[in-house]
N, C-alpha and C positions, 0 to 999 in steps of 0.2 A: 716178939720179933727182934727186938733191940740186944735180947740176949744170942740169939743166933748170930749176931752180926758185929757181937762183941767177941764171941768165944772165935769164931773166924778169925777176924782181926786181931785176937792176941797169939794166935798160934804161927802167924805174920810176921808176927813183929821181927824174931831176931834174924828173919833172914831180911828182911830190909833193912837195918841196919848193917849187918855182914856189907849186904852189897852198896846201901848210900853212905855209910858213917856215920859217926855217932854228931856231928854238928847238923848234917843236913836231915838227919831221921828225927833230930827233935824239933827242927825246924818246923816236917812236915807234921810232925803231931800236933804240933800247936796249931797248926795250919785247920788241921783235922780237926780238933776239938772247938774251936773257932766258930767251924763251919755247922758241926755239929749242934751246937749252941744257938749259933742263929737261926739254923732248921727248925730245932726245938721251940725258942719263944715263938717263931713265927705258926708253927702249928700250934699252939696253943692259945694265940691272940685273936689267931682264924677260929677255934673251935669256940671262944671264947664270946667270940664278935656274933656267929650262927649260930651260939645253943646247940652244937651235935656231938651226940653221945659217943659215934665211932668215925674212924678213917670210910668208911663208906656212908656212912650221912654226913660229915664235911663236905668232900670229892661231890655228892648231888645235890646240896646246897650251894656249891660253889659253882661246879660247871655245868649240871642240871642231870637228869635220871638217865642218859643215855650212856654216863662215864660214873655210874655208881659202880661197876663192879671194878673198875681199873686198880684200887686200893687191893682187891685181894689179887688180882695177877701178880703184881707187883710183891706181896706178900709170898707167893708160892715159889717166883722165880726167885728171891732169896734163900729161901730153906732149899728150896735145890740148888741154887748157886755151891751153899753150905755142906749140903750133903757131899756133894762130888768135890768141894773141898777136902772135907775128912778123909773122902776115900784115897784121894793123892795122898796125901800124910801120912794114912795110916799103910797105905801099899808103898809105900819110903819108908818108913820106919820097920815093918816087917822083912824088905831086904837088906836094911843093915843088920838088922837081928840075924839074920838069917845066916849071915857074910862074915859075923864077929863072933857069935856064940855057936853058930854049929857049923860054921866053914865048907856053907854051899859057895859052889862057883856061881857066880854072875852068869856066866854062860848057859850053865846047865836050869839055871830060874826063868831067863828070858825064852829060853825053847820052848820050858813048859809052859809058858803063860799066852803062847800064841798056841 
């Protein structure tokens, strides 16, 4: 999970800096990893404190069997999150490819794709 959401988040990066700059983008990193960090020890102080082996025996040891599965929605709605990331990315990168190396019109990409 953590790599999904790392590989996201680095392909991120340099347009948030483009648009916040380079003082306020490491602001926010640190901000980020920060937060990061204290997510982390706190899940592992929790898992630590109940003896559970995963994100869904934490989650029903902690708020009881009715919200054991909430750990995987949450789980799925990132990799989807991540997937339709990629596909913005990768469907921006194919029309600049498109536009620099083989000098399709914009116009005549966007027709086709409706």
């Amino acid at each position: 999970m953590s790599a999904a959401a790392i590989g996201a988040g680095v392909l991120s990066l340099p347009y948030v800096f483009k648009l916040s700059g380079w003082l306020l983008g490491s602001i926010l990193i640190i901000i980020g990893a920060l937060t990061c960090y204290a997510s982390l020890m706190l899940l592992s102080i929790s898992t630590a404190h109940c003896d559970a082996k995963s994100y869904t025996d934490l989650t029903k040891k902690i708020f009881g069997e009715k919200w054991g599965g909430l750990p995987v929605v949450f789980i799925v709605a990132n990799f989807f999150g991540s997937a339709i990331s990629y596909q913005i990315i990768i469907l921006t990168m194919i029309k600049n490819l498109a536009v620099t190396v083989f000098k399709v019109e914009l116009a005549t990409m966007q027709k086709s794709s409706l």
